[in-house]
C-alpha angles and dihedrals in degrees: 000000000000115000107202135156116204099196084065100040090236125142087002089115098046089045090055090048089048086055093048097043095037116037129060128267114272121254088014081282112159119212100251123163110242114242113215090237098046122118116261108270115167133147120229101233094175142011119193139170123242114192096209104035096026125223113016117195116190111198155162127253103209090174137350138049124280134202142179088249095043120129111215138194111242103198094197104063092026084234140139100228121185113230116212 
């Protein structure tokens, strides 16, 4: 048991270290450290719509390198997509 009281802003740090230390990785992702000549893996976490700028996807890069210019696998479509 963990007491905490987030108004007060007690316990919230060792909660978070609890979640990191005892839960399992999201997705089934595993820590690795990117090499720079490993192949692009990274995992979508949000898509939203700008109305000014159009579809924004936030994600997160598990190995590879990525660039504006990069051209990326989407494997739910099984479709080369250009990222900008």
């Amino acid at each position: 048991m963990m007491p905490a009281a987030a108004t007060n802003g007690l316990g919230s740090k060792e909660i978070l270290n609890a979640i990191i230390n005892l839960l399992p990785s999201p997705h089934g992702l595993v820590e690795s450290r990117a090499q720079s000549d490993d192949k692009l893996t990274a995992v979508v976490l949000k898509t939203t719509a700008d109305p000014y700028v159009g579809k924004i996807s936030l994600f997160h890069v598990c190995s590879g390198t990525f660039s504006s210019d990069s051209q990326v696998w989407n494997a739910n479509k099984q479709e080369t997509e250009r990222v900008g």
